[in-house]
N, C-alpha and C positions, 0 to 999 in steps of 0.2 A: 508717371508709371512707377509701380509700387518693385522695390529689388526683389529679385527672388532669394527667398533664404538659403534655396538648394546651393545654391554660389559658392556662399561661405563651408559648405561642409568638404574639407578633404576625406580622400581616402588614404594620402599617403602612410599614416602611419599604424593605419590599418595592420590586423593580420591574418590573412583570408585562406583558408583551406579548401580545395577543392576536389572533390569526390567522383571522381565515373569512371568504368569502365573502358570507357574506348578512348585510348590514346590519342587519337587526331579532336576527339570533342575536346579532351583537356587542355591539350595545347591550343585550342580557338578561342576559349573560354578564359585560359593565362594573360592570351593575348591582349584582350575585349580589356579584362582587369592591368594589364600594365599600363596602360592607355589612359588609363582612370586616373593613372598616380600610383596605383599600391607597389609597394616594395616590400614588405614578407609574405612570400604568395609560397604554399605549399598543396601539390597533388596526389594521391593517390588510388588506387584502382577497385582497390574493395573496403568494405566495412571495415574489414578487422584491424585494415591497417589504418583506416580513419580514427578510429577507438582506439590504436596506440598511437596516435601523433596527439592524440587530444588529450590523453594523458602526460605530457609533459611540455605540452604546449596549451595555452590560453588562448583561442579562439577568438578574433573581435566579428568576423562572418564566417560561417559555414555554407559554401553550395554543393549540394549532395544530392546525384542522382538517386531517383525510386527504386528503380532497378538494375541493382547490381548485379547480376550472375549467380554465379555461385558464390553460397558464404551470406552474409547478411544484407539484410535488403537496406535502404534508406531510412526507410519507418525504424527498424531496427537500432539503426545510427543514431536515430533523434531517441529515440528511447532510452538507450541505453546512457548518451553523453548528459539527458538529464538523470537519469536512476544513479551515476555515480557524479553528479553533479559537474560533469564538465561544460556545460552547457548552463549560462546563468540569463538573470533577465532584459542584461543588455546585450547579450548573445543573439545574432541575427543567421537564422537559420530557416533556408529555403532551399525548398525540394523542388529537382530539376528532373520533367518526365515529359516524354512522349506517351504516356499513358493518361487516360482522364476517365479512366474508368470509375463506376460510383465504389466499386469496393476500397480499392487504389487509398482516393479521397479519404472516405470515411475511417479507414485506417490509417491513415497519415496524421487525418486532424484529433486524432484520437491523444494524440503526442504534441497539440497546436506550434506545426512550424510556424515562422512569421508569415511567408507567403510561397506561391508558388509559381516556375516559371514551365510554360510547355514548349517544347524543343520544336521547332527549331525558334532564335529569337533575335532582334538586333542588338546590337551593343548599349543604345542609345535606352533600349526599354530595360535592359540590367543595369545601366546607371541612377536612372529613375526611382526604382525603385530601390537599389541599395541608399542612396541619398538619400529618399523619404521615410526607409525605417530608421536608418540612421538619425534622424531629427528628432524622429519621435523617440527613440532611447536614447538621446545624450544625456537627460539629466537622470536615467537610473543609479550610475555608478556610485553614486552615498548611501541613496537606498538601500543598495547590494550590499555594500562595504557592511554596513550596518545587521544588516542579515546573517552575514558570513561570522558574528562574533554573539549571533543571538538576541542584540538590542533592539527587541521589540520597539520599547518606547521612542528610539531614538526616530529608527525605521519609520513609525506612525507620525511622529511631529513631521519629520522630512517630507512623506506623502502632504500633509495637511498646508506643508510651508508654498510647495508647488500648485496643490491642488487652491489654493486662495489666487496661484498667479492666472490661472486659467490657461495653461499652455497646450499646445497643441495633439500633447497625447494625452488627457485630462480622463477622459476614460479607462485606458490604462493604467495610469497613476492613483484612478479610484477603486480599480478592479483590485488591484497590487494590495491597499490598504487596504480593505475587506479580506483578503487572503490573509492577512498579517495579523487581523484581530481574531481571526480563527486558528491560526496556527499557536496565536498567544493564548488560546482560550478564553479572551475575551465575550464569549459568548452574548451575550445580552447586549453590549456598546456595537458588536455586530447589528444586533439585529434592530438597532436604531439607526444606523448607516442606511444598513440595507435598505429599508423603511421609509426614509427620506427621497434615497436615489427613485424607487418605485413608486413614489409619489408625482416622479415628474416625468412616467411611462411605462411602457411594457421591455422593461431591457432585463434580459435572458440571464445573463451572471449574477446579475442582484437577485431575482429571483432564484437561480440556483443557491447565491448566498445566502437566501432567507432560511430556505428550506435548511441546510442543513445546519443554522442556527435552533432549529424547534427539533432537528434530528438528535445534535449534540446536546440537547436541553430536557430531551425525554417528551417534546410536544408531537408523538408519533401520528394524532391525526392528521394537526397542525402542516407536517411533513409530508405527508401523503397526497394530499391535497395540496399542495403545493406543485413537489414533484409530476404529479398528475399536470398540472394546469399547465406546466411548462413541457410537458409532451403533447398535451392537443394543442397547442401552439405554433409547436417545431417538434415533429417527430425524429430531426437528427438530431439532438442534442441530445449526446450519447450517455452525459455523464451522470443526466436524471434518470436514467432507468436504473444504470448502478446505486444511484442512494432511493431510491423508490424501492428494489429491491431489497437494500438494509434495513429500510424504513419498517418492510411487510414481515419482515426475520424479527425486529425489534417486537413487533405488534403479533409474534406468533402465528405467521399466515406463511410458511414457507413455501405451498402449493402458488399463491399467487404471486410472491418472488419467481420462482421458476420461470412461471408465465413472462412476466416481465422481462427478463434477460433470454430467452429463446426470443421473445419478438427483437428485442436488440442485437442479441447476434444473427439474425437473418439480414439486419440492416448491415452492422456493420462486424462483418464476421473475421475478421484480423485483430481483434485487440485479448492477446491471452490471458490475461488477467481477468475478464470477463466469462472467458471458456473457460477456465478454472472455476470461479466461482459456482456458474452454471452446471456444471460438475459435482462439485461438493454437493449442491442444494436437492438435484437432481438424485445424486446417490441415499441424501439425507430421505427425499422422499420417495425411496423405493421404486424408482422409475432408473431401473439400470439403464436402458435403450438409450434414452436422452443423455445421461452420466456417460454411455460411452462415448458416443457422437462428440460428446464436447471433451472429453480426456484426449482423445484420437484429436481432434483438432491440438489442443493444448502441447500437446507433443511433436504434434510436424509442426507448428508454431514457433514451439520452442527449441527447435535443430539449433539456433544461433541465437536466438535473445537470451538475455541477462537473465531472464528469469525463469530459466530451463530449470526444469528440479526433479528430482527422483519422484516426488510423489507423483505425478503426473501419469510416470508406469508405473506405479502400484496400484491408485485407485483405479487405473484400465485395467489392469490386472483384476482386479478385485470388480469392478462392471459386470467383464468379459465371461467369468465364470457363473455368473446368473445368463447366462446367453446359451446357444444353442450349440458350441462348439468354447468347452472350459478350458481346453488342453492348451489354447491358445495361448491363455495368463501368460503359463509359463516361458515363451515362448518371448512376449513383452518383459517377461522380468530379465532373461536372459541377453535381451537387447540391453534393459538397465544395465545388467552389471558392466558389458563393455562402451555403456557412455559414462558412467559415474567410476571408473577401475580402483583409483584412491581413495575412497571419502568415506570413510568410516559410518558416518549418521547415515548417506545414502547405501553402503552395504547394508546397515540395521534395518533402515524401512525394506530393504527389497530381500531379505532373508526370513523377516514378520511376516511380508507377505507370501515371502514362499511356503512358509508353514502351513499358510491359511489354506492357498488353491493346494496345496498337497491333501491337508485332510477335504476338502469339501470333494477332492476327487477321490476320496478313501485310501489315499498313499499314505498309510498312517505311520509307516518305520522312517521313510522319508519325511513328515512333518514333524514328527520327535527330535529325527540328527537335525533341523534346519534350528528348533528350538534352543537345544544347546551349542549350538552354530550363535543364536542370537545371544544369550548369557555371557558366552565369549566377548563379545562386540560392545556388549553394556559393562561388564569389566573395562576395557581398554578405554569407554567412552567415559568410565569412574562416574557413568552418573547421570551426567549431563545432556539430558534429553527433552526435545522438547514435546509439551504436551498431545500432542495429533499422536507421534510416536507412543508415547504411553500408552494411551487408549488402543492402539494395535497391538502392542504388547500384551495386554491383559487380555482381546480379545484374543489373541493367539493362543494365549498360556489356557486361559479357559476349553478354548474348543480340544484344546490337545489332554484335558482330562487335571488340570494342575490348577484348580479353584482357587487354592488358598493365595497362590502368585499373583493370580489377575486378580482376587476380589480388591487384594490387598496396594495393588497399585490402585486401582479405582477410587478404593477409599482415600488415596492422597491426591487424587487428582479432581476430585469432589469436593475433597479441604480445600484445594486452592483455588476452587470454580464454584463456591456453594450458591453465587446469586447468579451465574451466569446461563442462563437458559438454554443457551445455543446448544454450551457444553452438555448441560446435563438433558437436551435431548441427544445429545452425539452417544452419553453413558448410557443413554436406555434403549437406544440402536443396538448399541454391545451388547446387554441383556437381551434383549429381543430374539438377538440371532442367535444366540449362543443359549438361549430354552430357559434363559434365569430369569426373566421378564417381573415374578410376583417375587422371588427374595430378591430383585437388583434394586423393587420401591425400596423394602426396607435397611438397606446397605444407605443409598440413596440418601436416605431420610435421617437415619441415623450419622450418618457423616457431618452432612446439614445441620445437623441441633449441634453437632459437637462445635463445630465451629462457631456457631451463633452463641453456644455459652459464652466459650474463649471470648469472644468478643466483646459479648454486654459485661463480664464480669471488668474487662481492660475497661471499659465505659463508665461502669460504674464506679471505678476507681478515681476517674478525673471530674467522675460529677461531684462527688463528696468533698475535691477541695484536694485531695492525694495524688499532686501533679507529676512528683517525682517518679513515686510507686508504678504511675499510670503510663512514662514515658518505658522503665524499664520494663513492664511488664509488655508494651507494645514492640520492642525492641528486639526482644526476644521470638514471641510471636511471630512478628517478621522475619526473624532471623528463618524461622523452621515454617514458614509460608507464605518463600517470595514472591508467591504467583497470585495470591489473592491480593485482591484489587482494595475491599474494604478493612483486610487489617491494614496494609499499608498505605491508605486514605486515612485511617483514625493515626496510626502513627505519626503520620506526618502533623496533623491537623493539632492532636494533641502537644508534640515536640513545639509547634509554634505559637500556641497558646503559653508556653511556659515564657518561650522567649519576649513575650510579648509582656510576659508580668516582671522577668528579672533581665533580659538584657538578651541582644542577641549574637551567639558565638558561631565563629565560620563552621568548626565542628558541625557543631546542629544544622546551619545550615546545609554544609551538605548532603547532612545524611537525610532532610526533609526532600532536598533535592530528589535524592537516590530513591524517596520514597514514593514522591511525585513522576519522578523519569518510568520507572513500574506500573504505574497506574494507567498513565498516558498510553505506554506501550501494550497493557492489557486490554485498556477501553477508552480507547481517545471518547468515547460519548459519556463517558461518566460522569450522571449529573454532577454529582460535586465537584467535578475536576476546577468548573472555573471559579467557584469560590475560594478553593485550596490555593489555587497559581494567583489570584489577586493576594492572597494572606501573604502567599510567600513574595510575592511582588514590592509588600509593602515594608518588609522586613531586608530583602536583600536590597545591598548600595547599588547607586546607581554606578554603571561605568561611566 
């Protein structure tokens, strides 16, 4: 008779958190767990105070009721413990419900707990299964380790050293590695992985993984087709509509994006990051009706999740007054200011916006003071705003009669976005509505060449051989347009061609870094990104 390996695994030195509401379940559930062996056993009653004990304590299980009362739910807790990464991949966390509802579900695994247990249960069936993930994650922690310091390469060898022993969580160990080549922007040794794995079936992640290897590589049919294939297969697998959707934005089809992510949030209508988007894309297409529904979800969504944010009542705001009852905006903004009271960027968005629904309601003395209300705010802010805010800005400035303000942010916000689509239909929405439609082409266009000179002239400087010339002259460049993706792709690109002719200094390195970290952050799909991160791969030491 063959040992069982569950035998050997303790839980003593385990440290287990545990989550619910009602004090008699806690203490039965403590209990079930002393029983086990564990001895750092911590409870308590709601999210919020789940989310502080997990900040200064390290987790080896989490059991966390669905529904917690008031204050944040379960889903929330797993959300939130991975968005501020307390929560890692040897982290064993499982949702504990008397609910089995499909929406429940669908919003849980939107966050993939490890498993889930339905109330009521025996001791004997929570041993089981803490034991058997526990098996399957003991050999994560070097992988983690490895992760936690950035070491792709290490990270990958460590997958490949496991994944040769054939151990019993071999699929997760190969899912992990495919995550790891993408994260590195190894694009392309992805999509050999992937390639292989789906050579030997129809498995769902790999195929998730292909697709956004031909996403991140600019193969948008490639992608679509992809993503497609793996919803008429399994129409819950939530996270293909998400990149199906990118896929359809990339490929300039924003109406059938829409499409796309309304059928997923019918499915699985809890995950706000998704009502957000569906949101924007909805507003982008002049279909307020659908942009409110999902802003309105996004907000009672976000009462407690981490990713609550002012915009959320603005762009309802800004919905609401193409509706049949505009007076309302304000009424959402006003709710803003007493959830966001301190935050200066969320004061700015929700006083931009106030300007707007003042004049569209012809309160034009009121949309003036709101304007120099916002001047104030961008003083104190010195500056530092991010681009969505600009673009309200300008249109603001514009509708209240003050051209020269808004064109002129425009035009810097068009320097720093001259190839990116998205944006520059977001800029011709601005024009659109604000009646400047036929001179916002030629601002537009004119911004666009300026930058394309700047550019090819820094180009033509390191094609002639004039490496030095070519590095300051991108340096600069960058210096005065951190936000464009291709000056700071050529900067960096050029900075490592030098090093590669004379030698290579930490200096340079970092700052190719700083120019690659920009890029990344701008367009994680940026075809060249994974030839840039291999160049600089190849130049920086190894740890």
């Amino acid at each position: 008779m063959k040992p069982d390996p569950q035998q050997k695994i303790s839980l003593k030195n385990k440290k287990v958190l545990v989550v619910d509401d009602f004090f008699n379940f806690r203490l039965t559930l403590k209990n079930m767990l002393r029983s086990f062996g564990v001895m750092y056993l911590d409870d308590v009653a709601t999210g919020e105070e789940a989310i502080g004990k997990m900040s200064v304590r390290r987790y080896d299980i989490i059991l966390c009721d669905y529904n917690l009362g008031q204050g944040k739910s379960g889903q929330q807790v797993l959300e939130e413990g991975k968005f501020r990464d307390y929560i890692h991949y040897s982290t064993i966390f499982i949702i504990v419900t008397a609910e089995n509802t499909l929406e429940m579900i669908m919003g849980a695994a939107e966050y993939q707990p490890d498993d889930y247990l339905m109330k009521p249960f025996p001791k004997e069936l929570l041993e089981k299964k803490l034991k058997h993930l526990m098996e399957k994650k003991e050999n994560l922690t070097d992988i983690e380790k490895a992760l936690a310091v950035n070491n792709y390469a290490q990270a990958i060898s460590l997958c490949d050293d496991l994944i040769a022993k054939s151990p019993r969580n071999l699929s997760e160990i190969m899912k992990l590695k495919g995550e790891i080549l993408l994260k590195n922007g190894a694009y392309y040794e992805a999509a050999e992985f992937y390639d292989k794995i789906l050579l030997m079936g129809n498995v769902a992640w790999a195929a998730l993984g292909r697709g956004k290897t031909c996403l991140m590589t600019g193969q948008y049919p490639e992608a679509k087709n992809i993503f497609e294939g793996i919803i008429a297969k399994n129409d819950k697998i939530m996270s293909a509509y998400d990149y199906l959707a990118k896929t359809l934005l990339k490929m300039n089809n924003p109406v059938d994006a829409q499409t796309v992510l309304m059928k997923a949030t019918t499915i699985s209508p809890h995950a706000i990051l998704r009502q957000k988007n569906l949101g924007d894309i909805a507003y982008r297409n002049e279909d307020y009706s659908i942009a409110e529904t999902a802003y309105k979800s996004a907000v009672k969504q976000g009462e407690h999740s981490c990713y609550k944010s002012p915009g959320d009542y603005t762009n309802l705001a800004k919905s609401i007054i193409h509706g049949d009852n505009p007076e309302e905006g304000l009424n959402v903004l006003a709710r803003a200011r007493k959830v966001f009271p301190e935050d200066n960027e969320a004061g700015l968005n929700i006083t931009i916006t106030e300007s707007y629904v003042y004049k569209k309601l012809n309160r034009d003395n009121e949309a003036r003071s709101a304007m120099t209300a916002v001047q104030k705010i961008v003083e104190d802010l010195a500056g530092n705003i991010p681009v969505d805010l600009k673009l309200e800005m300008a249109r603001a400035y514009i509708i209240n009669g003050d051209y020269k303000k808004g064109t002129e942010i425009i035009k810097h916000v068009v320097q720093d976005n001259h190839d990116n689509n998205e944006m520059l239909d977001n800029v011709r929405m601005v024009f659109r509505e604000t009646g400047m439609e036929d001179s916002g082409r030629k601002i537009i266009e004119d911004s666009r060449q300026e930058i394309i000179r700047l550019n090819n002239e820094g180009v033509k400087l390191a094609a002639d051989g004039k490496l030095t010339e070519a590095i300051a002259y991108f340096e600069r460049a960058a210096a005065r347009l951190p936000e464009n993706k291709i000056i700071n792709a050529n900067a960096a690109q050029i900075l490592m061609r030098f090093m590669k002719e004379k030698g290579v200094s930490e200096q340079s390195l970092n700052n190719v870094k700083t120019y690659l970290d920009r890029v990344r952050k701008i367009d994680e799909t940026f075809k060249d990104l994974p030839m840039l991160l291999a160049m600089y791969n190849e130049l920086a030491p190894e740890d």
